[in-house]
C-alpha positions in Angstrom: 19.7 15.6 39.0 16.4 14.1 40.9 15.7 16.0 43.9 16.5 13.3 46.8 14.0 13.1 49.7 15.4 15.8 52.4 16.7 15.4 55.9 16.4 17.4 59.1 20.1 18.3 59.0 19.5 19.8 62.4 18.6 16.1 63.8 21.0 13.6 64.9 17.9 11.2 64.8 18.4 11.8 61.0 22.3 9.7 60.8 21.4 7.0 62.6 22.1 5.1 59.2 24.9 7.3 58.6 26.1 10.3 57.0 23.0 11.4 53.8 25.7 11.4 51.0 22.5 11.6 48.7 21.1 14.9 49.8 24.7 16.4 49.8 25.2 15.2 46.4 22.2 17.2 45.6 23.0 19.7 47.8 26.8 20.6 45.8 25.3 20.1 42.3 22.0 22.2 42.9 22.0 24.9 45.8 25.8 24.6 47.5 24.8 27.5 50.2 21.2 26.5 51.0 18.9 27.6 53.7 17.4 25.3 56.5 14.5 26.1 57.7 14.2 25.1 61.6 12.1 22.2 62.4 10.9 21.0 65.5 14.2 19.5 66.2 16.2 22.3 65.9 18.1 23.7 68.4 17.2 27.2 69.2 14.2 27.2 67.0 16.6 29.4 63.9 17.3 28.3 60.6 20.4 28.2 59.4 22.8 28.0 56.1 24.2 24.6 54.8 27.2 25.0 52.8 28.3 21.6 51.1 30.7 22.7 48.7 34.7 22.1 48.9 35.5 25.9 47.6 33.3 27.5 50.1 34.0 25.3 52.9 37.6 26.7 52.6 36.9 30.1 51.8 34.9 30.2 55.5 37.7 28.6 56.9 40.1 30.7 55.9 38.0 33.8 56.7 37.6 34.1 60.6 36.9 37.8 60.6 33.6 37.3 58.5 32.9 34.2 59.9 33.2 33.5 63.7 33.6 31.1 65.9 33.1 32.9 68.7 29.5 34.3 68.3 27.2 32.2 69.4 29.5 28.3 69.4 30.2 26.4 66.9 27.2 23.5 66.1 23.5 24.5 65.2 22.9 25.5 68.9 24.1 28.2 70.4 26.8 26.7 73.3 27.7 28.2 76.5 31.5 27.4 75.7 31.2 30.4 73.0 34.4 32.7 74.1 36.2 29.7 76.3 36.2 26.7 74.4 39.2 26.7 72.1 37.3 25.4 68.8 35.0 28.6 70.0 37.3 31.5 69.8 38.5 33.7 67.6 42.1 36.2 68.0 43.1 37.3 69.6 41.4 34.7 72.4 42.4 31.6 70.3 45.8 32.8 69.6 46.2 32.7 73.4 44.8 29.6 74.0 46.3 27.7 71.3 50.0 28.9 72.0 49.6 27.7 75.3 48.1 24.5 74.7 50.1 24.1 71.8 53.2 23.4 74.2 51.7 20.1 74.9 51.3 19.2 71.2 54.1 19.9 69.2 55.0 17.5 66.8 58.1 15.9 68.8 56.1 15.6 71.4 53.7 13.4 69.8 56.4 11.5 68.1 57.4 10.4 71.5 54.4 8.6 72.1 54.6 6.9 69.2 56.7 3.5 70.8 54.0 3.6 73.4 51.2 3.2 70.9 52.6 0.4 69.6 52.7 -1.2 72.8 49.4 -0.8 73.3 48.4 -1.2 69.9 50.1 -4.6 70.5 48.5 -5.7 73.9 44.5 -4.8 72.9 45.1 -7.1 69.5 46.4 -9.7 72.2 43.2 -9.9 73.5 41.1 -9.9 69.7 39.4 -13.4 69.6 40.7 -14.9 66.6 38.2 -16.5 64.4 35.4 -15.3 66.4 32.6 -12.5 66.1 33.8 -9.7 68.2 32.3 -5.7 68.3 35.4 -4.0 67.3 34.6 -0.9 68.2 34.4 -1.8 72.1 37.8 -3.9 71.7 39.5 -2.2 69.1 38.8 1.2 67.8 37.9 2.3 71.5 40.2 1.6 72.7 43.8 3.0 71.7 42.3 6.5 71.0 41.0 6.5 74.8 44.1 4.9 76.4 46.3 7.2 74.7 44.6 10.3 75.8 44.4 9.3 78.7 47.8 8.6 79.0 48.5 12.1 77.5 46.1 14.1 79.6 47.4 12.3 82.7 44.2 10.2 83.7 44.3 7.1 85.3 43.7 4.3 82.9 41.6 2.3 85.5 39.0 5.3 84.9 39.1 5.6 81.2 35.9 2.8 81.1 34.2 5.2 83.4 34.8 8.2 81.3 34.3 6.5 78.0 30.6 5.6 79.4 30.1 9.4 79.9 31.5 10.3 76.8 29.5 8.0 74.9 26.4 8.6 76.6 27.0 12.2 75.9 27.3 11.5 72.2 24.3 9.3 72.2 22.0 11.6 74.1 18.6 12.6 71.9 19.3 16.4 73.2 19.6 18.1 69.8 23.2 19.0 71.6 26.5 17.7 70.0 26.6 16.2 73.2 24.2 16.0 76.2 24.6 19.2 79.0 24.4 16.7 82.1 26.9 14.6 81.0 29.5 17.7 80.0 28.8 18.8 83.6 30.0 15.4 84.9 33.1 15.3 82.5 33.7 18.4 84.2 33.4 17.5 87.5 35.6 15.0 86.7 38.3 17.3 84.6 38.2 19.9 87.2 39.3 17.6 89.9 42.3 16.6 87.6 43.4 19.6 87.1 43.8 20.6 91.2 45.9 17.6 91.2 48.1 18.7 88.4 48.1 21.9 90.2 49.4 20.2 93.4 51.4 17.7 92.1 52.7 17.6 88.0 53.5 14.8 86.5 54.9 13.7 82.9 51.8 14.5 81.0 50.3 17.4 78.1 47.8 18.1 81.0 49.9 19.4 83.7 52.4 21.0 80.6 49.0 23.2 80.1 48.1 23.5 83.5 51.6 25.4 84.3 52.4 26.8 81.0 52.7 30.3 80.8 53.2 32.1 77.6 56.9 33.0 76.8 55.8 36.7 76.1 54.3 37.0 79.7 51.0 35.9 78.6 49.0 34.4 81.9 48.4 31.3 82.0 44.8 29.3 81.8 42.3 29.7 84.5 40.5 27.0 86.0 37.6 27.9 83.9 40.1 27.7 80.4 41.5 24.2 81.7 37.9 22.4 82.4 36.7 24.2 78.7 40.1 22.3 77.3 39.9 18.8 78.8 35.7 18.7 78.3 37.3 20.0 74.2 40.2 17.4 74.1 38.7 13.9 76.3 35.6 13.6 73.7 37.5 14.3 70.6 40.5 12.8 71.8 38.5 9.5 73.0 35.7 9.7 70.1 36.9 10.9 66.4 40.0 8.5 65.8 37.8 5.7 67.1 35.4 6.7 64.2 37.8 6.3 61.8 39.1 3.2 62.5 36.2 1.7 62.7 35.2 3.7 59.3 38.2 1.8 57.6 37.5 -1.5 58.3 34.1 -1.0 56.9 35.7 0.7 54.1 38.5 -2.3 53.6 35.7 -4.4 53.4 33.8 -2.1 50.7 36.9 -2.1 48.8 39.3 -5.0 49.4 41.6 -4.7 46.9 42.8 -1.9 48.6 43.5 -3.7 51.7 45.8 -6.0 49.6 47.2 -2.9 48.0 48.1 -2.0 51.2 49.5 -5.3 52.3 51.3 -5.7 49.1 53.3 -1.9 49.8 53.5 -0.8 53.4 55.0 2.1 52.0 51.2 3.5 51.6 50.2 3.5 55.0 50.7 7.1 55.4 48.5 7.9 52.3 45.9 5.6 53.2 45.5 7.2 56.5 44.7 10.5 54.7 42.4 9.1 52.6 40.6 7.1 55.8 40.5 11.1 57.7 39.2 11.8 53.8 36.9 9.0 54.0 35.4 8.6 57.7 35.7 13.0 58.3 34.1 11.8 62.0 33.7 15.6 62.8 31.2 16.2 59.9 30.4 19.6 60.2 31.5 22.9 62.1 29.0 26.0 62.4 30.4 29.8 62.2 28.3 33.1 62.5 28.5 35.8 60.1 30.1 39.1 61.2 29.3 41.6 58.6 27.3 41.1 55.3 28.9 39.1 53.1 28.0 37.2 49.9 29.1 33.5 49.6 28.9 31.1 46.0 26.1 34.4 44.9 24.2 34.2 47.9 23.8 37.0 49.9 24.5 36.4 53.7 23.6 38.6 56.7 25.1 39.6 60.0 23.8 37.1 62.7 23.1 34.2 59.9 24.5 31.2 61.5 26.2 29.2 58.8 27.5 25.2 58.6 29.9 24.0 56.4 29.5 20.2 56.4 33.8 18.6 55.8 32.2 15.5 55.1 30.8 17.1 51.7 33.3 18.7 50.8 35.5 15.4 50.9 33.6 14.1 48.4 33.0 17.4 45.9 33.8 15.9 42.9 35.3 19.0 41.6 38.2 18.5 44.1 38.2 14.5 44.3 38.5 12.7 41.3 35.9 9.7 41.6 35.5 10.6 45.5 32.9 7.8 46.4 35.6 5.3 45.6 38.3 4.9 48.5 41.7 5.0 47.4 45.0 4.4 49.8 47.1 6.0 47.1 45.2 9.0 46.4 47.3 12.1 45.2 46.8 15.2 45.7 44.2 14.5 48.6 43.9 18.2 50.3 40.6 16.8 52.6 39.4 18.9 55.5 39.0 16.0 58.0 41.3 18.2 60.6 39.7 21.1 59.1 41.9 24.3 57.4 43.4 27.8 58.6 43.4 29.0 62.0 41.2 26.5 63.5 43.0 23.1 62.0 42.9 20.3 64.5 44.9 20.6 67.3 45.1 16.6 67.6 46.1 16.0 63.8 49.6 14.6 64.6 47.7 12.1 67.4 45.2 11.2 64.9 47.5 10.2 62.3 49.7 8.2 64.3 46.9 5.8 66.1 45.6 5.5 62.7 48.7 4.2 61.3 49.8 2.3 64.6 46.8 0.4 64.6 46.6 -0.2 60.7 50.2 -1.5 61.1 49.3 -3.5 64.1 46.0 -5.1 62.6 48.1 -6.3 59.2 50.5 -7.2 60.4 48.7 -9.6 63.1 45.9 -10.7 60.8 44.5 -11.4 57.8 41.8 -9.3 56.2 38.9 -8.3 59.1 35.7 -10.3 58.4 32.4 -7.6 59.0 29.7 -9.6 60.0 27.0 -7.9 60.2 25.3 -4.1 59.9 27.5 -1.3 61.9 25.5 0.6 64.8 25.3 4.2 63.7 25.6 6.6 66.2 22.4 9.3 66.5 24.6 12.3 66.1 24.5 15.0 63.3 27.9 16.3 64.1 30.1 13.1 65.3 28.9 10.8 63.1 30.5 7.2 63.7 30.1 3.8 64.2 29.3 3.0 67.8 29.3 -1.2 67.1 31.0 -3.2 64.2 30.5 -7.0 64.6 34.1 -8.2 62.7 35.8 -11.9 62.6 39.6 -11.6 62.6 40.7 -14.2 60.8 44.7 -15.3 61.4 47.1 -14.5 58.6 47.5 -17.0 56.0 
């Protein structure tokens, strides 16, 4: 296999035309735990492991004691959330976190929303332009993700255009941070001021669940400190990774559009092809971890302090797991894909995910006919949420 010309992994300046499926190609078929050198770009001026494989993705994953997410964050650069932010634990720390927040996510919880989503699902289709260019991104794919955690978390809707500006700006910022340090501050600023009013006054909503939640074995709740860590954790993922994957499916529906009329021809694979759009789109493209202890991964010797990332993305399309995984395919089965990641650390928001995903597939089919991409999607600059931040699309009625 040719060697492909190599990226700065390290750079978000390096995805602006998307995810490098070539160099990862490479990457699984010739050196599947390879060493980065830093560049100029990279945060914290250290080198660090690139693991691209399916098998060892996993095997990290499943292997918190050698592999932590505690020590030192969990992107190239080393975060100041390392210890508080949920994603940047490890047990017994996580385990304390997560059963707390986990009160506010259970799976009948979410499935209670679901009658709401539709509803809103239905009223931000109401206002698609038929027949005309529109960025679906900004009417569309924004924004169901961002009104339903905001309906979740308890935040005012008539603020979730103000918030989505941060959070994008964040996302955008050429920092070499997964996303910019001012612009976390002013999330929390604005999460910390939340959270005193859930204090004082609760209302029907996961965020004041949290805020009061103690554990059932006398385990204290979260401090102020924990809550802000969770809602600047949950607002941007909540807000940013399911609108990355809708707006990955259209792109891929139009890639492959026999598969949109498979789809349209048997609703009853909607909840497969929503797997295989997590599969496809994997928005959260990489996650970091630092060894504990040495340890020797694929043959390759690995120390105690290496910082090592294992890119989900890659392994979704590790053709030793995925039969013909560059092709997308609504009915593919088995599909085990780490889009909401494996073991201890699987995504907390999977449930939500799924169901905007399929509310908003359902909603878009069954209101129009197949969605029109005209023109080249906006990529945005970030090596670790890699999405599309514009998609000009024509909805054209149903036939």
């Amino acid at each position: 296999m040719p060697t492909p010309t190599m990226v700065d992994l390290s750079w978000g300046q390096s995805f602006v035309n998307g995810f490098p499926h070539e160099t990862f190609t490479w990457l699984r078929h010739e050196h599947p735990v390879w060493w980065h050198e830093a560049t100029q770009h990279t945060p914290g001026g250290a080198g660090f492991w690139v693991v691209s494989r399916y098998a060892e993705a996993v095997a990290i994953m499943r292997d918190p004691a050698t592999y932590s997410s505690a020590r030192g964050g969990t992107a190239i650069d080393d975060s100041g959330g390392a210890g508080i932010l949920l994603n940047q634990t490890d047990d017994p720390q996580h385990l304390r976190l997560r059963s707390l927040v986990n009160k506010g996510f259970t799976p009948r919880t979410i499935a209670k929303l679901e009658e709401d989503l539709r509803q809103r699902a239905r009223q931000i289709l109401a206002a698609v332009p038929a027949g005309e260019t529109f960025d679906f991104v900004a009417l569309v794919a924004q924004e169901l993700p961002l009104q339903a955690i905001c309906s979740i978390l308890g935040v005012p809707q008539a603020d979730r255009a103000h918030l989505a500006r941060i959070v994008n700006a964040a996302i955008e910022a050429e920092t070499g941070e997964v996303l910019g340090a001012d612009f976390v501050k002013m999330l929390g600023s604005y999460g910390g001021e939340l959270i005193a009013e859930k204090r004082r006054n609760p209302a029907d909503d996961i965020l004041s669940i949290i805020v009061h939640a103690g554990g059932d074995d006398g385990t204290p709740p979260l401090t102020d400190r924990e809550l802000k860590a969770f809602f600047n954790l949950l607002f941007p993922a909540g807000a940013e990774t399911t609108r990355s994957a809708l707006a990955g499916a259209v792109v891929a529906f139009s890639q492959f559009p026999e598969e949109e009329a498979r789809l349209r021809a048997d609703p009853r694979l909607i909840r497969s092809a929503v797997e295989e759009i997590v599969r496809w789109t994997s928005p959260s493209v990489y996650k970091r971890r630092t060894v504990t202890r040495a340890t020797e991964l694929a043959g390759q010797p690995l120390a105690e302090g290496d910082k090592v990332t294992y890119w989900e993305m890659s392994a979704n399309r590790d053709d030793a797991v995925f039969t013909d995984p560059f092709r997308f395919d609504i009915g593919r089965d088995p599909n085990p894909h780490v889009g909401f990641g494996h073991g201890t650390h699987f995504c907390l928001g999977a449930s939500l995910a799924r169901a905007e995903i399929r509310v908003m597939l359902e909603a878009l089919l069954a209101r129009f006919g197949p969605l029109e991409v005209a023109g080249e999607p906006i990529w945005v600059p970030n090596n670790r949420l890699v999405g599309i931040s514009h998609l000009p699309v024509i909805a054209h009625p149903l036939p």
